[in-house]
PDB file as gemmi writes it, atoms N, CA and C in Angstrom:
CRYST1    1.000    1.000    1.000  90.00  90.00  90.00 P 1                      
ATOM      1  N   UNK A   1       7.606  16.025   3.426  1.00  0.00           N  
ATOM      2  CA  UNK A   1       7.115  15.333   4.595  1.00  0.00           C  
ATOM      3  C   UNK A   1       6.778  16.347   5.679  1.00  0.00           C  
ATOM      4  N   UNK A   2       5.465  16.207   6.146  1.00  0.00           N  
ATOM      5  CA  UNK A   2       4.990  17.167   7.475  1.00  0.00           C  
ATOM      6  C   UNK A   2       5.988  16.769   9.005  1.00  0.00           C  
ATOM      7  N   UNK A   3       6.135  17.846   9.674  1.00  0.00           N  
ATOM      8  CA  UNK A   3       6.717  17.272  10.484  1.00  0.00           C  
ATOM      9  C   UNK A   3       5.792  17.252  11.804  1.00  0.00           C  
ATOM     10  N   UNK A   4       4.541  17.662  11.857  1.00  0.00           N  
ATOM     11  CA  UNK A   4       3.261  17.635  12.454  1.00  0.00           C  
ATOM     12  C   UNK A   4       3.160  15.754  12.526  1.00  0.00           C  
ATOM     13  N   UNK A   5       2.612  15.746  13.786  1.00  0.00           N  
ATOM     14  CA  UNK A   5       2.276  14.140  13.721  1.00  0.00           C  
ATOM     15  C   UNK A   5       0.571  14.291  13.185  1.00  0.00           C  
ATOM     16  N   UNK A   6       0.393  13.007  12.496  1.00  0.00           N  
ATOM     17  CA  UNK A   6      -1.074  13.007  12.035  1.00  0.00           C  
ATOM     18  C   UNK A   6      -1.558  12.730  12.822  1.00  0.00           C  
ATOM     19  N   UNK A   7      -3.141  13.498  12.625  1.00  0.00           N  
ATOM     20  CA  UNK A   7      -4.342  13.491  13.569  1.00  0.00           C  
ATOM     21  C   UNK A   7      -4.937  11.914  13.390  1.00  0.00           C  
ATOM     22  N   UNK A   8      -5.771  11.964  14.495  1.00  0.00           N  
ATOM     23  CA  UNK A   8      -6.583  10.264  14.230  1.00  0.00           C  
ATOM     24  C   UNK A   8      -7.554  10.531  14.657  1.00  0.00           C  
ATOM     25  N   UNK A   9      -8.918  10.298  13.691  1.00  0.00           N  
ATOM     26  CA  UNK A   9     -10.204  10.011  13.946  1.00  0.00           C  
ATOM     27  C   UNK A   9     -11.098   8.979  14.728  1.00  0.00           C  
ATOM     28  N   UNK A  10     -11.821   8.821  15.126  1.00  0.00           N  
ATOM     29  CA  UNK A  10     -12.538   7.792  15.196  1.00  0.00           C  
ATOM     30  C   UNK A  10     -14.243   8.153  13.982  1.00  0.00           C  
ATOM     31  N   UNK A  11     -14.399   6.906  13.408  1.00  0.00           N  
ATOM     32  CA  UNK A  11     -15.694   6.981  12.629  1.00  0.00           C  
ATOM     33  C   UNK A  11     -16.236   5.806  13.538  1.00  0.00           C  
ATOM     34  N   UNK A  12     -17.810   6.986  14.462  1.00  0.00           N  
ATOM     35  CA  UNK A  12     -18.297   6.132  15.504  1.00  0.00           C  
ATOM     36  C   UNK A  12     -19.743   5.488  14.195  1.00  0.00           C  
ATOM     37  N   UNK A  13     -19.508   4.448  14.665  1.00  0.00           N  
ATOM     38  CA  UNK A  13     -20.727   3.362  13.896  1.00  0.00           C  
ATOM     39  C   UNK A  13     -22.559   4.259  14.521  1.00  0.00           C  
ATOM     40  N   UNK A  14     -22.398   5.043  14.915  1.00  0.00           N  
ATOM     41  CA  UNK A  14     -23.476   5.568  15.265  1.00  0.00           C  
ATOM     42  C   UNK A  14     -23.830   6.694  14.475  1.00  0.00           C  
ATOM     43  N   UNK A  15     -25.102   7.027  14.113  1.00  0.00           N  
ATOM     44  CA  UNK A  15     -25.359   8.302  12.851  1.00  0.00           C  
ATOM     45  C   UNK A  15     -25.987   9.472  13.256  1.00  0.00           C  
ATOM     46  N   UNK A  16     -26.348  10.346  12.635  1.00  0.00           N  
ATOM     47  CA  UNK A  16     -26.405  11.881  13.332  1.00  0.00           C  
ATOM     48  C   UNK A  16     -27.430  11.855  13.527  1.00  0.00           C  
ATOM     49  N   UNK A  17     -28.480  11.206  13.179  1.00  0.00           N  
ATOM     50  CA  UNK A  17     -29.625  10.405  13.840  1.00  0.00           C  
ATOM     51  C   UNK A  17     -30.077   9.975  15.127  1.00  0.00           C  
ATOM     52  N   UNK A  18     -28.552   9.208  15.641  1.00  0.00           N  
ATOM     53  CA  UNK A  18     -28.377   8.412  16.995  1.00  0.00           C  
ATOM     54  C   UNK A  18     -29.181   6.979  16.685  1.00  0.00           C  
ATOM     55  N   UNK A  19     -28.741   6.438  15.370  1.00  0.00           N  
ATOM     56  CA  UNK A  19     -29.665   5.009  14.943  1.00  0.00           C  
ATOM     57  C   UNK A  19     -28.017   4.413  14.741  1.00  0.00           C  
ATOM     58  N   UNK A  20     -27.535   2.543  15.353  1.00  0.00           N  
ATOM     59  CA  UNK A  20     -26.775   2.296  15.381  1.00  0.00           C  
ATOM     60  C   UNK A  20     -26.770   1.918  13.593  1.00  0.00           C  
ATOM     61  N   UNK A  21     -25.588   1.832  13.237  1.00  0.00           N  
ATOM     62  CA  UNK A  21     -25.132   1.894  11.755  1.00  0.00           C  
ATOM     63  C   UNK A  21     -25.560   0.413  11.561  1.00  0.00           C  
ATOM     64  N   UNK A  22     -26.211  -0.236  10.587  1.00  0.00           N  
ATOM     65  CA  UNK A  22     -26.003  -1.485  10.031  1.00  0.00           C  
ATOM     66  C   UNK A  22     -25.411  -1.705   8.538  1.00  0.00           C  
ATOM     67  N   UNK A  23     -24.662  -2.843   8.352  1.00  0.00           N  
ATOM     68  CA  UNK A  23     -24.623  -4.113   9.020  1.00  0.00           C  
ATOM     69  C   UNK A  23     -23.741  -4.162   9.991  1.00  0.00           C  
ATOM     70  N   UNK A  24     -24.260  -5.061  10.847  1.00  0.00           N  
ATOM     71  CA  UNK A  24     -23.146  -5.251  11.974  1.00  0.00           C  
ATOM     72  C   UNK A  24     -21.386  -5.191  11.862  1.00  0.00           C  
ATOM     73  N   UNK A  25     -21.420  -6.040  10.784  1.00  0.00           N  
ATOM     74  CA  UNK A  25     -19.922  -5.665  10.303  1.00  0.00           C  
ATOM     75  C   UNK A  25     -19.374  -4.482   9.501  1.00  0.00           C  
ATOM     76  N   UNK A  26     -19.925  -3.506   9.664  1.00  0.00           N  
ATOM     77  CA  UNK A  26     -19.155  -2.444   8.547  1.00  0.00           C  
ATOM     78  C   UNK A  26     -17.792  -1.662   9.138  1.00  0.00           C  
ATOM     79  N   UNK A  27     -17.989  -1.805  10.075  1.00  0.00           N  
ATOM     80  CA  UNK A  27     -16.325  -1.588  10.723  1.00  0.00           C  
ATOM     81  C   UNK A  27     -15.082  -2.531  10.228  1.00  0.00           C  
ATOM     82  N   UNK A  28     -15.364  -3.809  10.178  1.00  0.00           N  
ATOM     83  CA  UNK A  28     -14.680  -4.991   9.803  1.00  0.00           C  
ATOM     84  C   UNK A  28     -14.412  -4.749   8.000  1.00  0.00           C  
ATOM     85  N   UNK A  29     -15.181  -4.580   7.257  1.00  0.00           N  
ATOM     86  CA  UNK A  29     -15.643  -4.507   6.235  1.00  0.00           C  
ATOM     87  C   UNK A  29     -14.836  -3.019   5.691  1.00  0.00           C  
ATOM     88  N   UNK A  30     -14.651  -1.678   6.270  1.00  0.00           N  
ATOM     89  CA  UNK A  30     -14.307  -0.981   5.825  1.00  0.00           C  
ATOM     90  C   UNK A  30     -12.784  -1.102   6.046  1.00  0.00           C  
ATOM     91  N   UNK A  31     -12.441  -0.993   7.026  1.00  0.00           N  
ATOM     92  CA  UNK A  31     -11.114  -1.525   7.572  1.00  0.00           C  
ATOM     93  C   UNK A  31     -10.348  -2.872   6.454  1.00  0.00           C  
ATOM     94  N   UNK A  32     -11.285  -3.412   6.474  1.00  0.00           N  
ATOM     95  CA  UNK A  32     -10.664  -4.450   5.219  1.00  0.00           C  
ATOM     96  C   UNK A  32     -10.373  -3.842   3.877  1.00  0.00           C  
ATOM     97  N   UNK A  33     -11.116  -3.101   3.597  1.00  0.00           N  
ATOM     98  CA  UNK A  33     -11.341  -2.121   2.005  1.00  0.00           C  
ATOM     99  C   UNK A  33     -10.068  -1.315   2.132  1.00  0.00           C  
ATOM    100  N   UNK A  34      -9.335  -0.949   3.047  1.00  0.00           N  
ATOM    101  CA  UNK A  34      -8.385  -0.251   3.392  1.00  0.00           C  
ATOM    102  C   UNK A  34      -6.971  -0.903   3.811  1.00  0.00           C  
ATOM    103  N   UNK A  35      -6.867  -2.545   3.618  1.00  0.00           N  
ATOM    104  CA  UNK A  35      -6.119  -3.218   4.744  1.00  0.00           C  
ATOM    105  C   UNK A  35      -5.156  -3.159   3.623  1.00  0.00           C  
ATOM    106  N   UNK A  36      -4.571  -3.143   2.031  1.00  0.00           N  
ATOM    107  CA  UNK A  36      -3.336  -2.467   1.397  1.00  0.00           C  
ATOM    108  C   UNK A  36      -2.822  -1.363   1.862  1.00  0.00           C  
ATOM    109  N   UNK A  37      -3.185  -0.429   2.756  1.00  0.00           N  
ATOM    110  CA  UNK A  37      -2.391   0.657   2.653  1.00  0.00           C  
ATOM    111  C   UNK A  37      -1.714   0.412   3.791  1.00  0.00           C  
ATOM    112  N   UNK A  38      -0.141   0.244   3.727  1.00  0.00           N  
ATOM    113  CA  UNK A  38       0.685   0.073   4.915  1.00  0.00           C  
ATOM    114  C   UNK A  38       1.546   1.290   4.760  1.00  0.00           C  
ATOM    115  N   UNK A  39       2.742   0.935   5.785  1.00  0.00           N  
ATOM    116  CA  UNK A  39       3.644   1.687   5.516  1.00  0.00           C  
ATOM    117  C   UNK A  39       4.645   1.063   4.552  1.00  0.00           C  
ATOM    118  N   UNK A  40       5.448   1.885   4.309  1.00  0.00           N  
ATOM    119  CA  UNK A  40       6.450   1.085   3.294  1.00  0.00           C  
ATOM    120  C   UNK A  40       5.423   0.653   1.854  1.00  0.00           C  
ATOM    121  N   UNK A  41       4.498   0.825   1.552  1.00  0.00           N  
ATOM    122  CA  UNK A  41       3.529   0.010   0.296  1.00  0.00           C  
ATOM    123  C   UNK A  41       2.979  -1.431   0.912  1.00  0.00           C  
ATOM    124  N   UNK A  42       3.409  -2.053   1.792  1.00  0.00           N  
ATOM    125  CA  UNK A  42       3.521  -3.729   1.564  1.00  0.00           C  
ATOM    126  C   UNK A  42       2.451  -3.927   0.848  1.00  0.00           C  
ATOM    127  N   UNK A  43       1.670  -5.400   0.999  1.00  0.00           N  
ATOM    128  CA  UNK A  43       0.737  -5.615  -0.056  1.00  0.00           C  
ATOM    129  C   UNK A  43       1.397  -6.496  -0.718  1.00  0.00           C  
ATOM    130  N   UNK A  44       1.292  -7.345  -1.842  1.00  0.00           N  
ATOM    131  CA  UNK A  44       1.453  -8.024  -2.765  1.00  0.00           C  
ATOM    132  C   UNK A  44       1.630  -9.423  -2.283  1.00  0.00           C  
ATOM    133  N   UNK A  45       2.537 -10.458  -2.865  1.00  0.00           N  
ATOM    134  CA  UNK A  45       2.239 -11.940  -2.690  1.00  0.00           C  
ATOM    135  C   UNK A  45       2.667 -12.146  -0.936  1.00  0.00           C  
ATOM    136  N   UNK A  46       3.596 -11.475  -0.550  1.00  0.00           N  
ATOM    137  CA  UNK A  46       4.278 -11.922   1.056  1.00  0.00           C  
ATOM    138  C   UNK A  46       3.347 -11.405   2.029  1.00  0.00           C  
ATOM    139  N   UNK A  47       2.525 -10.301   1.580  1.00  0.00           N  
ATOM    140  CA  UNK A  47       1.617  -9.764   2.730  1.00  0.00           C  
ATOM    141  C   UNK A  47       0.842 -10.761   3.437  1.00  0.00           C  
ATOM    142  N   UNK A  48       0.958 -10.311   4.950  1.00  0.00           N  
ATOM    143  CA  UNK A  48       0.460 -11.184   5.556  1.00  0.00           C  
ATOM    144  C   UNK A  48      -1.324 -10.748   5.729  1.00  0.00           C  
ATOM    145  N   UNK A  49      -2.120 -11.287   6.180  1.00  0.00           N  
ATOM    146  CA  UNK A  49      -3.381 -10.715   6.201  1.00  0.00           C  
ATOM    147  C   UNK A  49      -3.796 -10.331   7.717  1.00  0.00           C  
ATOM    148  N   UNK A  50      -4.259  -8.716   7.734  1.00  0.00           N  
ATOM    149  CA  UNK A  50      -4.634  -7.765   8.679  1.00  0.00           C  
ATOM    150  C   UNK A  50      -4.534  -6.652   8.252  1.00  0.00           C  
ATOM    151  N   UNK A  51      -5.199  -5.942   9.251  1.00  0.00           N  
ATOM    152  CA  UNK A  51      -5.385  -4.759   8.744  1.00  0.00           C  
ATOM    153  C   UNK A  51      -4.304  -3.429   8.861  1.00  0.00           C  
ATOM    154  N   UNK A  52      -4.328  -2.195   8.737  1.00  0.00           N  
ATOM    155  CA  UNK A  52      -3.618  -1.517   7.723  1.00  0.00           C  
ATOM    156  C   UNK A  52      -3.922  -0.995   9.264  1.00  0.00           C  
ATOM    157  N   UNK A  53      -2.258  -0.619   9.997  1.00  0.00           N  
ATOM    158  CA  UNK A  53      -2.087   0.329  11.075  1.00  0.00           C  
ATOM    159  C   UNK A  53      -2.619   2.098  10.904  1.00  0.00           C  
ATOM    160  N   UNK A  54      -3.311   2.212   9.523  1.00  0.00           N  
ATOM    161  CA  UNK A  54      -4.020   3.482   9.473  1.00  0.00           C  
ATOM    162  C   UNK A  54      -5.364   3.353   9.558  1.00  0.00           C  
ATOM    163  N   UNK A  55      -5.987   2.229   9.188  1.00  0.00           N  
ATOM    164  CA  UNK A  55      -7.436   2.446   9.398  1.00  0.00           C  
ATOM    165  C   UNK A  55      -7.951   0.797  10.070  1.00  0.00           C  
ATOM    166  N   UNK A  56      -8.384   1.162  11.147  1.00  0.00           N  
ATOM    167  CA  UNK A  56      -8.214  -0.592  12.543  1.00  0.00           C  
ATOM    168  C   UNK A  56      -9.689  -0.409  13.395  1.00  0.00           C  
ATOM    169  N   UNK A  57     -10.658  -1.541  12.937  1.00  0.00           N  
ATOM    170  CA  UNK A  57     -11.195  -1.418  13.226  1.00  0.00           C  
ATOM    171  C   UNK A  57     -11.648  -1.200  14.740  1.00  0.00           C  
ATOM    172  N   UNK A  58     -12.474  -1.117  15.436  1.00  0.00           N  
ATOM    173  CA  UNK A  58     -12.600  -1.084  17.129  1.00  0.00           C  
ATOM    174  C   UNK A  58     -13.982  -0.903  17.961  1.00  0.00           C  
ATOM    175  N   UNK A  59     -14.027  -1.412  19.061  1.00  0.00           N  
ATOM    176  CA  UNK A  59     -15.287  -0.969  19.580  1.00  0.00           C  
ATOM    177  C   UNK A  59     -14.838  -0.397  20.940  1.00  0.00           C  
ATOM    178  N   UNK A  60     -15.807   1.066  20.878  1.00  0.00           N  
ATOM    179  CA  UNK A  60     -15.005   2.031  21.931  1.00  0.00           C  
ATOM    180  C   UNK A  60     -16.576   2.388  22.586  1.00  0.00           C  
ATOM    181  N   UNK A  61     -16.332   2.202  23.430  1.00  0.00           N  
ATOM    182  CA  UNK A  61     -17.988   2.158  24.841  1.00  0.00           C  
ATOM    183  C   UNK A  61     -18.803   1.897  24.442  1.00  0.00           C  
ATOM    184  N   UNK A  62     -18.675   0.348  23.472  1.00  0.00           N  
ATOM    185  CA  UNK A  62     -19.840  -0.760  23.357  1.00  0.00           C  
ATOM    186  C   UNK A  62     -20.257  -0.037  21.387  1.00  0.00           C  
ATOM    187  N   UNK A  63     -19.047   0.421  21.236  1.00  0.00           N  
ATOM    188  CA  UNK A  63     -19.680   1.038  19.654  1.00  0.00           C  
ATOM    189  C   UNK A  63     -19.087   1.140  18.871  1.00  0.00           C  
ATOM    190  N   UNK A  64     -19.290   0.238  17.693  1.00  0.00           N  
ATOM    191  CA  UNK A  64     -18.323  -0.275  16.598  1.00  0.00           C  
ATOM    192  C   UNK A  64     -17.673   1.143  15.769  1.00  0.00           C  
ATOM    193  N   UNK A  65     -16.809   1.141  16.076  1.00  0.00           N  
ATOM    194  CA  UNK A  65     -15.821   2.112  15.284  1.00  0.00           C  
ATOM    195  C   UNK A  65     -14.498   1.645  14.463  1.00  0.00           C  
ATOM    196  N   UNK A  66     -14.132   2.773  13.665  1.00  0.00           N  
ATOM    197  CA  UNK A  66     -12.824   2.983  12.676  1.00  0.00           C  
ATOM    198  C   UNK A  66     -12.196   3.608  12.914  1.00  0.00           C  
ATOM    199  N   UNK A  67     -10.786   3.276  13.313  1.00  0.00           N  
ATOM    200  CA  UNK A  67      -9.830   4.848  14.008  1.00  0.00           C  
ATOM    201  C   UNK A  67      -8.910   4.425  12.467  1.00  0.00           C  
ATOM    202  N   UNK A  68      -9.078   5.693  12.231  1.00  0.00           N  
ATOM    203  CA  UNK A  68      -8.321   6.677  10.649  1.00  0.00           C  
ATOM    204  C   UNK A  68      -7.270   7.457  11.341  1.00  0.00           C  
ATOM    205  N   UNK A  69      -6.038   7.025  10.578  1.00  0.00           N  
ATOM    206  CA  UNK A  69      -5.137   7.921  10.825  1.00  0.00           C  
ATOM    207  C   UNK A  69      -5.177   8.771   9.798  1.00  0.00           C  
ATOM    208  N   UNK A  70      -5.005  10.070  10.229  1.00  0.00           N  
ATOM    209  CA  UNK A  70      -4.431  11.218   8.871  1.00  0.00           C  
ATOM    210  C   UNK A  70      -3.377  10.964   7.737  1.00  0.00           C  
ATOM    211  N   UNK A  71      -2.750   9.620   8.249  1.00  0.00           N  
ATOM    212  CA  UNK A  71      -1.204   9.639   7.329  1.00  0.00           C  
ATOM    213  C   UNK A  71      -1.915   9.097   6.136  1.00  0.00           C  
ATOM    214  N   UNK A  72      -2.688   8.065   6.314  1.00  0.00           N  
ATOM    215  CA  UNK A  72      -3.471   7.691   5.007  1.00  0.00           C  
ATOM    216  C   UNK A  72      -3.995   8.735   3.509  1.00  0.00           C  
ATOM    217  N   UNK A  73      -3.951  10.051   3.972  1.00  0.00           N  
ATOM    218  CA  UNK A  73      -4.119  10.476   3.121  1.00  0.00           C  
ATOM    219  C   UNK A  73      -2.670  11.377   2.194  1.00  0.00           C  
ATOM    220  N   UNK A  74      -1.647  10.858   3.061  1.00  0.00           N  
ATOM    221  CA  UNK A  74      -0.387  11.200   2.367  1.00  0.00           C  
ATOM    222  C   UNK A  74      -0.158   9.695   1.658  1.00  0.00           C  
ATOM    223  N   UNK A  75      -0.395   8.610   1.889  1.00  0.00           N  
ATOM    224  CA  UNK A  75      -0.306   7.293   1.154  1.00  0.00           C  
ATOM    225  C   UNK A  75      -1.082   7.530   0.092  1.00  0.00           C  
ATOM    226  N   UNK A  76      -2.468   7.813   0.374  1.00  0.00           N  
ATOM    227  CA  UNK A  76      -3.260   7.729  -0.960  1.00  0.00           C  
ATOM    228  C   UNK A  76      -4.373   8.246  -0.494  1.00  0.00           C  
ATOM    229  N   UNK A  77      -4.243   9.629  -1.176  1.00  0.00           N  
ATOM    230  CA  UNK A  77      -5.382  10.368  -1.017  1.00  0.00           C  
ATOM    231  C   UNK A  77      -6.953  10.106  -1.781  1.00  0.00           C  
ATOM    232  N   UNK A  78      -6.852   9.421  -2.703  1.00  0.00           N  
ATOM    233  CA  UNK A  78      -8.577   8.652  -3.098  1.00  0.00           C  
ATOM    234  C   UNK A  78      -8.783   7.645  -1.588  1.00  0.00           C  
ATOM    235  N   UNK A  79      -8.025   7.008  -1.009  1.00  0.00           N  
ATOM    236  CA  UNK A  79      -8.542   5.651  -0.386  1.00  0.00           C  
ATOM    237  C   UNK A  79      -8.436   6.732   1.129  1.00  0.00           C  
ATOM    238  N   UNK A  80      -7.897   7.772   1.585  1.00  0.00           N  
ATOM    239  CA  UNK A  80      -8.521   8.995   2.592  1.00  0.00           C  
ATOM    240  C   UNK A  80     -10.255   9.528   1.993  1.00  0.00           C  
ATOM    241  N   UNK A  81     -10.349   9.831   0.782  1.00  0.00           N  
ATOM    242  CA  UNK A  81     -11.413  10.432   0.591  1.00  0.00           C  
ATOM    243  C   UNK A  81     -12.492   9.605   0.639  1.00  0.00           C  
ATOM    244  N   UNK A  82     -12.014   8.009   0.097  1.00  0.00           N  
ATOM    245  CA  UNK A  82     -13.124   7.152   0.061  1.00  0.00           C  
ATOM    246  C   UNK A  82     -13.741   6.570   1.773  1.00  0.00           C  
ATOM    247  N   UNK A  83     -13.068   6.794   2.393  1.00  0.00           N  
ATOM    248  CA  UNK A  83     -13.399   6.744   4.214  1.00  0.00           C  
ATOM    249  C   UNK A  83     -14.215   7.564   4.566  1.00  0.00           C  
ATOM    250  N   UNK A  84     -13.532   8.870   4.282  1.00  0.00           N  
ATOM    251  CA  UNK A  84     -14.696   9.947   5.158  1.00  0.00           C  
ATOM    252  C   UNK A  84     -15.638  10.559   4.276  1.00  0.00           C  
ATOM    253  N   UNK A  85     -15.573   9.918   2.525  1.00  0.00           N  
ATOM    254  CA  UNK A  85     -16.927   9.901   2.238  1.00  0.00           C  
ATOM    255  C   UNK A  85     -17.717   9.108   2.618  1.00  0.00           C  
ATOM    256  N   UNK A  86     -17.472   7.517   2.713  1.00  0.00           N  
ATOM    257  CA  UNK A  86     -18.257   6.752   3.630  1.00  0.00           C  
ATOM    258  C   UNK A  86     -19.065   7.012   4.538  1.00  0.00           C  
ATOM    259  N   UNK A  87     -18.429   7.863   5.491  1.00  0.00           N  
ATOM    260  CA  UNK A  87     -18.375   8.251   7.108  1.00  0.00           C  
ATOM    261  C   UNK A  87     -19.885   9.287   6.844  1.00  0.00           C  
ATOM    262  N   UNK A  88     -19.801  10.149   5.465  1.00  0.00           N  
ATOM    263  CA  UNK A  88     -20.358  11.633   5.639  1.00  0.00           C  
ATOM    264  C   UNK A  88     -21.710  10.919   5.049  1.00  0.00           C  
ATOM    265  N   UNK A  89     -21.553  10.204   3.666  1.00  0.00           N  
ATOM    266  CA  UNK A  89     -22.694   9.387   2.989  1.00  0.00           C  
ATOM    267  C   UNK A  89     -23.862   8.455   3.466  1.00  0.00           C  
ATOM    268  N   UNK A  90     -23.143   7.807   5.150  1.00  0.00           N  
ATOM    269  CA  UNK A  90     -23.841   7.173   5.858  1.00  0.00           C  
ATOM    270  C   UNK A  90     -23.925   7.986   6.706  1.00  0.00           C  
ATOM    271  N   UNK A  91     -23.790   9.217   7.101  1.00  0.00           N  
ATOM    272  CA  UNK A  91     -23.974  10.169   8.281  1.00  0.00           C  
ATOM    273  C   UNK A  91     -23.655   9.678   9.753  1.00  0.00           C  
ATOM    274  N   UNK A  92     -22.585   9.208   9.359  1.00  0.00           N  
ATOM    275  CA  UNK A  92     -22.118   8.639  11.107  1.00  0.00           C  
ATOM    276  C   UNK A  92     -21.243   9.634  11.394  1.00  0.00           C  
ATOM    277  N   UNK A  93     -20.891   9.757  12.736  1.00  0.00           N  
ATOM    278  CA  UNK A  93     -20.008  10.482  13.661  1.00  0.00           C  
ATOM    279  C   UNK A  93     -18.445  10.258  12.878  1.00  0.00           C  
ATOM    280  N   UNK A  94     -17.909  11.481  13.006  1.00  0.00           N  
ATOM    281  CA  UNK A  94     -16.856  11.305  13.000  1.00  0.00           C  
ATOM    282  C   UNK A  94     -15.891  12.479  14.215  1.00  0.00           C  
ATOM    283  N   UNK A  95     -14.960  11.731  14.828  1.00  0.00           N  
ATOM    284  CA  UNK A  95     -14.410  12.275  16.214  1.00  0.00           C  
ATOM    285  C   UNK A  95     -12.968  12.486  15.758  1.00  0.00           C  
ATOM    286  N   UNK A  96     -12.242  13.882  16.219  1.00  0.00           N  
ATOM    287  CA  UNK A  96     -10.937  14.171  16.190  1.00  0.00           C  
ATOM    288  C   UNK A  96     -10.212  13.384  17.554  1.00  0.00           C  
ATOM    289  N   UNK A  97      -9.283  12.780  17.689  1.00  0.00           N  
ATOM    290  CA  UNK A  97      -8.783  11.983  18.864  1.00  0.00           C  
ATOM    291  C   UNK A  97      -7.740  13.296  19.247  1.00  0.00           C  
ATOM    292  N   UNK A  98      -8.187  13.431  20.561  1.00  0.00           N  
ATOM    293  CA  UNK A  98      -7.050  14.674  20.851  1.00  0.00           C  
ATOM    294  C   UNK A  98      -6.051  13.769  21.616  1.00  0.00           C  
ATOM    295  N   UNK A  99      -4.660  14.208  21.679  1.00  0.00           N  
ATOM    296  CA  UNK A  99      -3.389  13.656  22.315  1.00  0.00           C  
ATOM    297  C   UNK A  99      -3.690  13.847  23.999  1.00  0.00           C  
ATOM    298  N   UNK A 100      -3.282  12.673  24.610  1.00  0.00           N  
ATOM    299  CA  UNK A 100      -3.515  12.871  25.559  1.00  0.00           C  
ATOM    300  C   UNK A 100      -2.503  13.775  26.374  1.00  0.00           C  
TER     301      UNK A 100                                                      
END                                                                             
């Protein structure tokens, strides 16, 4: 176990382009693709439905985003890679969140 706290991204819905990302929902949509990975495993018949305190969707100055936590890729490193291949494949922004 790191004793570093994990970093957190934001994946801004906007592309290196500066063309807003469609479909409107792909924030909702990816965040959902991700909403098994909790802490502890949860998931299975008792899980309640929402999303996964590592990857939550958001809109941050009018612009649909994904804040990724780093821990996700100590849970499960395919479902880390499958995000910020997303992120790189659709060429959207991706932002390091510095601590305030």
């Amino acid at each position: 176990m790191s004793l570093h706290k994990p970093r957190q991204y934001t994946i801004r819905g906007i592309t290196t382009e500066g063309r807003t990302f469609r479909p409107s929902d792909w924030s909702e949509r990816l965040a959902g693709a991700m909403s098994s990975f909790r802490p502890g495993g949860g998931g299975g018949i008792g899980a309640y439905i929402g999303y996964s305190p590592y990857c939550v969707p958001q809109v941050v100055d009018g612009v649909k985003c994904v804040l990724v936590n780093e821990a996700l890729r100590d849970i499960e490193p395919m479902a880390w890679d499958f995000v910020m291949n997303f992120a790189r494949d659709n060429h959207l922004t991706v932002v390091e969140l510095t601590a305030p």
